[in-house]
C-alpha positions in Angstrom: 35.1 33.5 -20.9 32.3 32.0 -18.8 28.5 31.5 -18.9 26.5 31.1 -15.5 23.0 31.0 -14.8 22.4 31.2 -11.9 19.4 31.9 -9.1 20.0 35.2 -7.0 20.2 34.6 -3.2 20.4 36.8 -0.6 22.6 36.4 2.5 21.2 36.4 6.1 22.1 38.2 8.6 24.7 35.6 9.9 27.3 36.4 7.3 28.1 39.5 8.6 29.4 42.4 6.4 28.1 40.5 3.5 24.4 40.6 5.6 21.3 41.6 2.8 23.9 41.2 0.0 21.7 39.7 -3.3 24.6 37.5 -5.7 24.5 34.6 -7.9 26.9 31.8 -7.2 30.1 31.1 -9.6 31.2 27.7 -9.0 34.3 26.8 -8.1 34.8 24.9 -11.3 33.7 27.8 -13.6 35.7 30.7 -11.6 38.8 27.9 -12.3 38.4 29.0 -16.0 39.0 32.6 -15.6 42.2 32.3 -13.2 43.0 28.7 -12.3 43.9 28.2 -8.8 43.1 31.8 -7.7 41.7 31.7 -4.0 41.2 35.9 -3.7 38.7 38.2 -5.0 39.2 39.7 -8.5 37.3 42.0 -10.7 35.1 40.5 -13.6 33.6 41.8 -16.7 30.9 41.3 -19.4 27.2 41.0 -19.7 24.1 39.7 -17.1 21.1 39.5 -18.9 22.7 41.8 -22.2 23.3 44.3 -19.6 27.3 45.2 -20.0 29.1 45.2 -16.7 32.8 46.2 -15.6 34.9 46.0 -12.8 32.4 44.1 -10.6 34.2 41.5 -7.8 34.2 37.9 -7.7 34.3 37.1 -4.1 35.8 33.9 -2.9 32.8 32.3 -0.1 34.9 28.7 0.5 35.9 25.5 -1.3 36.9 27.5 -4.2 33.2 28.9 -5.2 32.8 32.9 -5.8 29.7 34.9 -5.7 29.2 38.0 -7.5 27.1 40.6 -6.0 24.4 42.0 -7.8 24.0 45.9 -6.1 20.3 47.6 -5.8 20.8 49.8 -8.8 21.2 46.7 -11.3 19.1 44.7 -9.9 16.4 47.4 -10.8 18.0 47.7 -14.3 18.0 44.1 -14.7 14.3 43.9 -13.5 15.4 41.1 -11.6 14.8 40.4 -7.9 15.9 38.1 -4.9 14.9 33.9 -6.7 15.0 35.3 -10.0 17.4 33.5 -12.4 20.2 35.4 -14.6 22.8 34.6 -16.8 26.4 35.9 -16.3 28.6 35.9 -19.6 32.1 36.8 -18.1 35.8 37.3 -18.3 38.5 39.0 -16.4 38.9 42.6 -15.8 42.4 43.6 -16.0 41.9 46.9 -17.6 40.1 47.7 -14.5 41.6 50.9 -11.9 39.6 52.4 -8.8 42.0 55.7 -8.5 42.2 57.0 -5.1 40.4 60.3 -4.9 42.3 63.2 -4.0 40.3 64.3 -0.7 41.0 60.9 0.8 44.4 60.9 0.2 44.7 64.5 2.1 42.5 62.8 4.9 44.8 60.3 5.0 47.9 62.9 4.5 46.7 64.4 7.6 47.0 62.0 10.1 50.8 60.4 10.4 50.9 56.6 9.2 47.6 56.4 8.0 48.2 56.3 4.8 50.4 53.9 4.7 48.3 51.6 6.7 45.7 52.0 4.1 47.9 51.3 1.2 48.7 48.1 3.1 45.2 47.0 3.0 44.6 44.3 0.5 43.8 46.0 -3.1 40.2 44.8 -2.6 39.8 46.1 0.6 41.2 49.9 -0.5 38.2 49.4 -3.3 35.3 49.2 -0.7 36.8 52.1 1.0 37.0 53.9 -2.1 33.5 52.6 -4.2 32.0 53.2 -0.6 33.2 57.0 -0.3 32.6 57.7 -3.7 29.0 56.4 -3.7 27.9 59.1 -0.9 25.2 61.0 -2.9 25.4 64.9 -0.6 28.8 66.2 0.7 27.9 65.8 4.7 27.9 62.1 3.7 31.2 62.2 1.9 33.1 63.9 4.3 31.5 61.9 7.2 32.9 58.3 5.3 36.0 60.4 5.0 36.3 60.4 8.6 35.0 56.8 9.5 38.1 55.6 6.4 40.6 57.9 8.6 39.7 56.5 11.6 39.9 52.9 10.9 43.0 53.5 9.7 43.9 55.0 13.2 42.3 51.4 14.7 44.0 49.4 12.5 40.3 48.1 10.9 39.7 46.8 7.3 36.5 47.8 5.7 34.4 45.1 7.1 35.9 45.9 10.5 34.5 49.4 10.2 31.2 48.5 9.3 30.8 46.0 12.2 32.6 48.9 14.7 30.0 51.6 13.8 27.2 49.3 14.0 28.0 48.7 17.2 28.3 52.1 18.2 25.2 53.3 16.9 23.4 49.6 19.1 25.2 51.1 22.1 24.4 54.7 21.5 20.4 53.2 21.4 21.0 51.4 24.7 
């Protein structure tokens, strides 16, 4: 188990997929604690502020640090914001398991090899697709992440990929 505190930044629009994220940083030596010479993300658990948390990532940003992203909804419940400072009391997730829901996997099902591409995608990355599909709040929105997961899939795109393809599209479709 770990304790950081830890000011939360916000990345700029040069990193990316991660662009507008808000995290706190976990140095390199502390993230060495949980899983000693581990370079890839991995999910964390415990409390920020005495607010319990589960299955949240550890991301690896370089020379062994992590961040750990701090999403909208618990920022508000922390009643934190972007320069505030928090304290992270953590340990490894293992229990944690994002199930695959059953209307992607017919999605997928559908269209020959594209499950198997996504089962090939690193763990982490069949998460995002999953959280991100799961997270749609009316049915139109599910079923139109449905379609973007298929057909990155089809284009042989992570979930970073996809995001940065249908940003473009929608820049060209202004132009």
């Amino acid at each position: 188990m770990i304790t950081v505190s830890a000011e939360i930044e916000k990345f700029g629009t040069e990193a990316a997929e991660k662009a507008g994220w808000r995290y706190i940083l976990v140095p390199a030596a502390l993230a060495g604690i949980l899983r000693p010479g581990h370079r890839q993300s991995y999910r964390v658990k415990g409390l920020i502020d005495r607010v319990p948390v589960e299955g949240m990532s550890l991301v690896p940003v370089g020379g062994g640090d992590f961040i750990l992203a701090l999403n909208g909804p618990l920022r508000r419940q922390l009643g934190k914001k972007e320069g505030d400072v928090v304290t992270a009391v953590l340990q490894e997730d293992k229990d944690f398991k994002i199930e695959m829901p059953e209307d992607l996997e017919m999605c997928l099902l559908d269209e020959p090899g594209t499950l198997e591409k996504f089962m090939a995608q690193p763990k982490s990355h069949r998460n995002y697709f999953i959280n991100w599909i799961n997270q749609a709040k009316t049915l139109p929105t599910r079923e139109k992440r449905l379609v973007m997961t298929v057909n990155a899939m089809l284009r042989g795109l992570d979930f970073g990929g996809m995001i940065r393809a249908e940003q473009a599209s929608r820049k060209d479709a202004r132009s």
